[in-house]
Legacy VTK file of the C-alpha trace (Angstrom):
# vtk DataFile Version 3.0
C-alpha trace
ASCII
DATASET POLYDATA
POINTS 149 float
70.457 27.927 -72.679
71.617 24.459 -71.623
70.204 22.877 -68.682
72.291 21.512 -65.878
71.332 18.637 -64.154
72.670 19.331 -60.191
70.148 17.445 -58.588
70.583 14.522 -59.794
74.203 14.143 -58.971
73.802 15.720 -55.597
71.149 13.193 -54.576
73.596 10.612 -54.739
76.488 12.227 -52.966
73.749 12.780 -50.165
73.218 8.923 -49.985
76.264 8.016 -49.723
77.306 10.870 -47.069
74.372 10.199 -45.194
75.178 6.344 -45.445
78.876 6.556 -44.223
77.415 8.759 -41.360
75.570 6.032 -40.612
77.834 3.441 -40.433
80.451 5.276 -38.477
78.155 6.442 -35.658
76.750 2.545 -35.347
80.489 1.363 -35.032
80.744 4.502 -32.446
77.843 3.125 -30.404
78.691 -0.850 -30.888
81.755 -0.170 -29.597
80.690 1.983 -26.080
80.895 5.428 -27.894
83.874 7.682 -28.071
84.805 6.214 -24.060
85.391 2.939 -26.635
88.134 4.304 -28.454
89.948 5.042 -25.747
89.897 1.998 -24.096
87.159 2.974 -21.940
83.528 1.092 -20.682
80.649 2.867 -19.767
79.590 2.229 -16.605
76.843 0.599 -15.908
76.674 1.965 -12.269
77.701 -0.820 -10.258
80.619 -0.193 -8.075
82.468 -3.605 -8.320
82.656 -3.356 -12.017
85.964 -2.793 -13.677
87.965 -3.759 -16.294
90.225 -6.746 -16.149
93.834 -7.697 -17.378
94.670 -10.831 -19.764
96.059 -11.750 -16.425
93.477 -11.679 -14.322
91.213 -12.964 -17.469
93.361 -16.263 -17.497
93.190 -16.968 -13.392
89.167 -16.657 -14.167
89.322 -18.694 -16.328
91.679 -21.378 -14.706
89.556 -20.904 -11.701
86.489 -22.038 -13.373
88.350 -24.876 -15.130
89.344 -25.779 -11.686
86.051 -25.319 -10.278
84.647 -27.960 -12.968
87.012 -30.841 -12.389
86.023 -30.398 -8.831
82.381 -30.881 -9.455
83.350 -33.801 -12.400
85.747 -35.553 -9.685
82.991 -35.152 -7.085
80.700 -37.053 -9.496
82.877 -39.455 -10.232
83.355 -40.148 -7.043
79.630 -40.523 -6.311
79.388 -42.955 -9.453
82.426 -45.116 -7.914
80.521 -45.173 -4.451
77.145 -46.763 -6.701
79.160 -49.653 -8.504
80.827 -50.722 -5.551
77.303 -50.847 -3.271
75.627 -53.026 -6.254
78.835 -55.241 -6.164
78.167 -56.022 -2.916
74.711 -56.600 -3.079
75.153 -59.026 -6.093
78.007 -60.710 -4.121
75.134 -60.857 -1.263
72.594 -62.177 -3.629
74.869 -64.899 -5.283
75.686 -66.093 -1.793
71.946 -66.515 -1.512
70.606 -67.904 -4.157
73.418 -70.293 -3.899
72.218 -71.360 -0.527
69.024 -71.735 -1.683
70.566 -73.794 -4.678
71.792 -76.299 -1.783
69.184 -76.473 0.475
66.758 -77.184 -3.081
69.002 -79.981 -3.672
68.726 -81.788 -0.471
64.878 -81.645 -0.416
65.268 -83.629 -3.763
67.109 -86.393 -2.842
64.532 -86.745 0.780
61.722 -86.746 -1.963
62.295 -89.235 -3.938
60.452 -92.213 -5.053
62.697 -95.096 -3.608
64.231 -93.310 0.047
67.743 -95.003 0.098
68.677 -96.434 3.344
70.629 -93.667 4.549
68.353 -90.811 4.040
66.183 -93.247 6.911
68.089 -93.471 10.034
71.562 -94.903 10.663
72.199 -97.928 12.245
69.067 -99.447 11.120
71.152 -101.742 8.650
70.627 -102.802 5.468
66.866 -103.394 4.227
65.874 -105.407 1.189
62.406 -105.647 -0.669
60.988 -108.311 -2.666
58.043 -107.474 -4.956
55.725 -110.395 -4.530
52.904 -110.857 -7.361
49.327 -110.478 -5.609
47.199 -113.029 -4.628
43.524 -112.923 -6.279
40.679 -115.331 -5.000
40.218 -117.924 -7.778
36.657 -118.578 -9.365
35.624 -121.743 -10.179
34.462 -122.165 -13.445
30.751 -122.911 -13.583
30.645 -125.527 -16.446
33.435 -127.602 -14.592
31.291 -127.784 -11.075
27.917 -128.498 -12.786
30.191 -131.685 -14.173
31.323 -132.548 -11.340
27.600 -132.987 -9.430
LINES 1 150
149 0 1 2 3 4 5 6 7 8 9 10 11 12 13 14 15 16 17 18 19 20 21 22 23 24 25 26 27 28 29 30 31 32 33 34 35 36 37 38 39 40 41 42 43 44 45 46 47 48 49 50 51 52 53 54 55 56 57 58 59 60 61 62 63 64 65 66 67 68 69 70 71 72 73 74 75 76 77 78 79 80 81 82 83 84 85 86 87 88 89 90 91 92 93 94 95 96 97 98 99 100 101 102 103 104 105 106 107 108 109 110 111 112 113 114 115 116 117 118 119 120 121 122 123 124 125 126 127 128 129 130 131 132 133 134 135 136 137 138 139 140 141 142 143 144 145 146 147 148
């Protein structure tokens, strides 16, 4: 008598039953279940949940593009409002330091070495001075007096 071999070839028709068993109840569940194929969501028990329209879908979604240019034009804004408070300051300090510039430059010429005559007081007229060499008391030489006597 000649042996048959069923086990072997039913082994593998098991897998691969098994296997596409598998597969179609994880597409079943990944896509909510049977209530999937129909179009349907499980709910998740919250009232105001419900399924949406491409319409309604596309006024979300403008209405959150919307809702972000708001918020980067309100930013903007804010960064406008920065630049043109330093501005000013910087204008403020130029004007300042420029000031300062002056007044440093009129101290200078009241502090320098030879006053000119009309830092002094007007009307006092014009003033000239002569360097004169000094005068030093003169020492006789002591070999021409002890001559002399």
């Amino acid at each position: 008598m000649a042996e048959v071999q069923y086990a072997t070839n039913g082994k593998g028709n098991l897998g691969v039953t098994l296997g596409a068993i598998g597969t179609g109840l994880g597409a079943l569940a990944g896509a909510g279940g049977l209530a999937g194929l129909f179009g349907l969501r499980p709910g998740s028990g919250d009232p105001e949940e419900k399924s949406v329209t491409r319409y309604e879908m596309g006024l979300i979604q403008e209405n959150t593009l919307l809702k972000a240019n708001q918020y980067a034009d309100t930013r903007a804004n804010g960064l406008q409002q920065q630049i043109t408070n330093q501005m000013v300051w910087n204008a403020t300090q130029e004007g300042v330091l420029r000031s300062q510039a002056q007044q440093i430059a009129q101290l200078y010429t009241l502090t320098q070495l030879v006053v000119p005559n009309a830092n002094v007081m007007p009307g006092w007229g014009p003033v000239s001075v002569f360097p004169t060499p000094p005068t030093f008391p003169t020492v006789s030489d002591p070999g021409v007096a002890a001559k002399k006597a």
